[in-house]
C-alpha atoms as one frame of an Amber mdcrd trajectory, in Angstrom:
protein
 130.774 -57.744 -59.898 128.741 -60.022 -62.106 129.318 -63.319 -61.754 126.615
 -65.830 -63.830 127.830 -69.351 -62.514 126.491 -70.601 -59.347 129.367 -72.069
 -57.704 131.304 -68.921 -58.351 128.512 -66.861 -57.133 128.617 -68.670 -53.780
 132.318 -68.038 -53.956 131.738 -64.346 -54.199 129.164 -64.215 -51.671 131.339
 -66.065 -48.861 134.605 -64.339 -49.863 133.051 -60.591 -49.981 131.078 -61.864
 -46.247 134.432 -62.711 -44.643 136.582 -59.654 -45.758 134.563 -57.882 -44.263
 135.892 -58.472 -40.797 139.196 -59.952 -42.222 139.822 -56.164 -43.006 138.970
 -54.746 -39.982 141.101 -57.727 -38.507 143.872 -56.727 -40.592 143.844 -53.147
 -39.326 143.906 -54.123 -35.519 146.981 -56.261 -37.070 148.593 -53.174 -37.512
 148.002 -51.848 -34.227 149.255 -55.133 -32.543 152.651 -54.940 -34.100 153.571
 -52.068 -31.862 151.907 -53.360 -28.653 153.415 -55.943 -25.879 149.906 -58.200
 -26.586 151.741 -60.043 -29.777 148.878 -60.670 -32.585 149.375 -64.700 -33.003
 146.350 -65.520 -31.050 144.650 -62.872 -33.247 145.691 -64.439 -36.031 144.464
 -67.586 -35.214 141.353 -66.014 -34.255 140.951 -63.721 -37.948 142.128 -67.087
 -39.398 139.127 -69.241 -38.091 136.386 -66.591 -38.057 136.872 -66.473 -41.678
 136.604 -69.843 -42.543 133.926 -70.146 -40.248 131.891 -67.420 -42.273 133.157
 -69.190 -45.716 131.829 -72.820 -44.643 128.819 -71.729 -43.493 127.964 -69.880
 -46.529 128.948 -72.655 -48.697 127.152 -75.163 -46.518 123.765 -73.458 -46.897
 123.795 -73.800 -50.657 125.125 -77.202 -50.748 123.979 -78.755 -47.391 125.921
 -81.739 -48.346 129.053 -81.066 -50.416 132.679 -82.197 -48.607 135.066 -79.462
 -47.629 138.771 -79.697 -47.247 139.867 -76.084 -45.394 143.009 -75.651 -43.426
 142.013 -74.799 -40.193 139.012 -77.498 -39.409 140.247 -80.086 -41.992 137.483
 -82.518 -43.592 133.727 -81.837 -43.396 131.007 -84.238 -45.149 133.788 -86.798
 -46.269 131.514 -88.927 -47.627 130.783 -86.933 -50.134 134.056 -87.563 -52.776
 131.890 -85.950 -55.879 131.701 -82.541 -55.023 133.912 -80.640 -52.593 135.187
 -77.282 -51.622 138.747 -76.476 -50.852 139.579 -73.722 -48.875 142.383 -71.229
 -47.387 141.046 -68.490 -45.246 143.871 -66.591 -44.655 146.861 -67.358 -47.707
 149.934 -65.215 -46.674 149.155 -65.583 -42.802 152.863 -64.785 -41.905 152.717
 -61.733 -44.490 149.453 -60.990 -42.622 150.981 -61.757 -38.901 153.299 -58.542
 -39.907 150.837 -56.206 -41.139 152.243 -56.938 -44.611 149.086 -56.348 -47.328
 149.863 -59.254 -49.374 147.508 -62.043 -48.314 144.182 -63.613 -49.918 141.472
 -65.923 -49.436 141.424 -68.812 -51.638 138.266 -71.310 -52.757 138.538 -74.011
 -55.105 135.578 -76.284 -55.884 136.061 -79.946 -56.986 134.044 -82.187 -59.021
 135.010 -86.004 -59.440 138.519 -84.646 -58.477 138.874 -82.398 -60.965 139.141
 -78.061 -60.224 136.288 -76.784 -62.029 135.934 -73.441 -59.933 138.387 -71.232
 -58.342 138.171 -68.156 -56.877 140.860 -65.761 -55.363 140.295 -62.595 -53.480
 142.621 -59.836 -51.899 141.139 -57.600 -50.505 143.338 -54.927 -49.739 143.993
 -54.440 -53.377 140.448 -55.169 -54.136 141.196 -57.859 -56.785 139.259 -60.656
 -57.311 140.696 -62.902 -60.238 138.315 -66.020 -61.022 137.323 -68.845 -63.352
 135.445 -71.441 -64.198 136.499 -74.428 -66.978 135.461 -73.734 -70.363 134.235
 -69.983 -69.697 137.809 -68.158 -69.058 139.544 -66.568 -66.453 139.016 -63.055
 -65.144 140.215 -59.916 -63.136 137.457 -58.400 -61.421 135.143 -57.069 -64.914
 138.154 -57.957 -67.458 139.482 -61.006 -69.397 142.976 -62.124 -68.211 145.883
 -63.829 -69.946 149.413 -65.319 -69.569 151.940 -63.582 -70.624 153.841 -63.359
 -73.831 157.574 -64.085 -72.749 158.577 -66.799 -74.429 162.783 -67.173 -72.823
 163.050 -68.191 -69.311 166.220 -66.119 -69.257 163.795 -62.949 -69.534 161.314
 -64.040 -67.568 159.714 -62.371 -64.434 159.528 -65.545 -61.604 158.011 -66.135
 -58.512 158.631 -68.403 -55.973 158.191 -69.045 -52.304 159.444 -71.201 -48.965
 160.836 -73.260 -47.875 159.646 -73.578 -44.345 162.435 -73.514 -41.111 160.840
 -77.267 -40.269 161.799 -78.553 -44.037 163.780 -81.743 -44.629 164.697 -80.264
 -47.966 165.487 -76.764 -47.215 169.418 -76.789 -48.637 168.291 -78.378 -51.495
 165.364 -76.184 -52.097 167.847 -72.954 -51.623 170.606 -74.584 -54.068 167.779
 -74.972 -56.547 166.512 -71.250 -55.929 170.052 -70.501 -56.895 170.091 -72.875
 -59.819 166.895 -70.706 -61.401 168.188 -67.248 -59.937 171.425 -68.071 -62.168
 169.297 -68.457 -65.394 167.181 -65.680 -65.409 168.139 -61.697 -66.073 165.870
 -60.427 -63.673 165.935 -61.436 -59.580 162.798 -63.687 -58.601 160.199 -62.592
 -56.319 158.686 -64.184 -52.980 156.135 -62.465 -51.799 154.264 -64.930 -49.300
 151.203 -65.871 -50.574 150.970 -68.606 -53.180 147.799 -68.203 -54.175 148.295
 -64.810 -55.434 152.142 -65.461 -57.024 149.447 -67.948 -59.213 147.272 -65.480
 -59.679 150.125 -63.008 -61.001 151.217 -66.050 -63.704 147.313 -65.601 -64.826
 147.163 -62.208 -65.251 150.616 -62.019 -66.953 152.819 -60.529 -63.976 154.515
 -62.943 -63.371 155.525 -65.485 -66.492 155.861 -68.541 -64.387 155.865 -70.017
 -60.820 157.364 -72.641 -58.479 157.383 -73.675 -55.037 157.929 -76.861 -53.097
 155.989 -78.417 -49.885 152.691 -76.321 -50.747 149.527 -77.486 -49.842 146.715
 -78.621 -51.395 144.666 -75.507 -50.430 147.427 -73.015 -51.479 146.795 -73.860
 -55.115 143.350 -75.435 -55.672 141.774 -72.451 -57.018 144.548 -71.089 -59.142
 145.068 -74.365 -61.057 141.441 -73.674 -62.977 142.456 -69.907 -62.844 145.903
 -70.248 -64.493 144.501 -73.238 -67.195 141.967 -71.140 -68.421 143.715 -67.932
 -68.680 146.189 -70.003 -71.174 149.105 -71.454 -68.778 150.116 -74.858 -67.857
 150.296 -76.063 -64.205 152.358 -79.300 -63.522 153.254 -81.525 -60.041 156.714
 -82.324 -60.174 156.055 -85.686 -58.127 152.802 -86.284 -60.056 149.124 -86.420
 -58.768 149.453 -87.131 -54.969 147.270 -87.367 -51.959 146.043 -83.788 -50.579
 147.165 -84.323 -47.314 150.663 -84.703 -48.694 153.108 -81.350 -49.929 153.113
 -80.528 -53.316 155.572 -79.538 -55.466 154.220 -77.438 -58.152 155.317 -75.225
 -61.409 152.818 -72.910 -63.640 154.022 -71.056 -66.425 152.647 -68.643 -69.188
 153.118 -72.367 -71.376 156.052 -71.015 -73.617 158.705 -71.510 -71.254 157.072
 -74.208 -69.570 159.442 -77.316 -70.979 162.373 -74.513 -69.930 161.662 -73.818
 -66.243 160.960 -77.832 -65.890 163.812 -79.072 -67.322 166.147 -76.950 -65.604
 164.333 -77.860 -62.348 164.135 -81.650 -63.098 167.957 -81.712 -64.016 169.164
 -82.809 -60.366 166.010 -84.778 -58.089 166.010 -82.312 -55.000 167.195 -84.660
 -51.747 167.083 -84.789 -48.478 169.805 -82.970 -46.497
């Protein structure tokens, strides 16, 4: 894989480094589901050593740049110019069940903007990337959004919400809501750094999901924008250490897929 910017080529570096053992991990996964032992611990475990590996490549380039990851939070905070946001291990449920639909994720940050993100799966071997102003790709090849330009035959993805959600009747009505709209059912596949990646490549023509976090969609904002989509917060620009509640589209049925979801504020149950 050639990659020619710096920041993605530390990207690279870290994320081929860390599947390494995240694929071996994955394959004593398998082996767990149909022992007594129980793989959570493991989990943990695969989800920390990667992140571990990740950080400590990124921290030998750039000694000094902040890091927001999911597992060990904030490193160098002072640092509010230049950071890396990371999720070792997006899909970890999908992963927890031997499921092979689960990614690592790297965004980096400059004056809190995405300018690089990176996604990897490495079961499939896809690595989908981009950097502002140069394009988004698929391993060696160009990607772009789709084409479709009627939410009704759209392809959707969505995920959530989580059992410990406030919101979770209201996030199932509006799942309904959508489902009602479009010809063909939506897909939740468990990792929503890879539905994103799908809306870049044209797979999927557009995206939502409530409650995510800041790490779940760093790196496929820059991905998405510069393979031609549009990426919107439905509660605007917030805090990362608050949810977010995101929708990316192909950018024809963008106004669509907002409007309908905008047409009753989701409440608390």
């Amino acid at each position: 894989m050639r990659i020619n910017s710096p920041k993605l080529n530390i990207m690279y570096k870290a994320c081929m480094k860390a599947s390494k053992s995240l694929i071996r991990d994955f394959g004593e996964i398998e082996n767990l589901q149909v022992s007594s032992k129980g793989p959570g611990d493991f989990v943990s475990s695969a989800d920390k050593r990667t992140e571990k590996i990740i950080i400590e490549e990124i921290l030998k380039a750039y000694p000094d740049h902040g890091i927001l990851s999911e597992e060990v939070g904030k490193i160098n905070q002072k640092n509010k110019t230049n950071r890396w946001i990371i999720d070792p291990i997006d899909g970890t449920s999908n992963f927890l069940n031997a499921i092979p639909q689960f990614a690592i994720s790297i965004g980096y940050e400059e004056d809190s903007q995405i300018k690089n993100g990176l996604i990897f799966d490495p079961i499939k071997n896809e690595l989908f990337f981009a950097e502002t102003g140069n394009g988004a790709f698929l391993n060696n090849s160009r990607i772009r959004v789709s084409k479709k330009k009627y939410l009704r035959h759209s392809l959707l993805g969505t995920g959530g919400p989580r059992s410990s959600s406030k919101i979770k009747n209201a996030i199932f009505h509006e799942f309904v809501k959508i489902s009602k709209e479009v010809e063909t059912p939506i897909r939740k596949y468990g990792s929503a750094s890879l539905d994103m990646a799908s809306v870049a490549c044209g797979r999927f023509d557009g995206f939502w999901q409530r409650e995510l976090s800041y790490w779940d969609v760093a790196a496929g904002i820059v991905i998405i924008k510069e393979a031609g989509g549009f990426v919107d917060f439905l509660d605007g620009e917030v805090d990362e250490s608050k949810k977010r509640n995101l929708v990316a589209t192909n950018s024809l049925i963008h106004k669509e897929l907002l409007d309908l979801i905008k047409k009753k504020n989701i409440e608390k149950d």
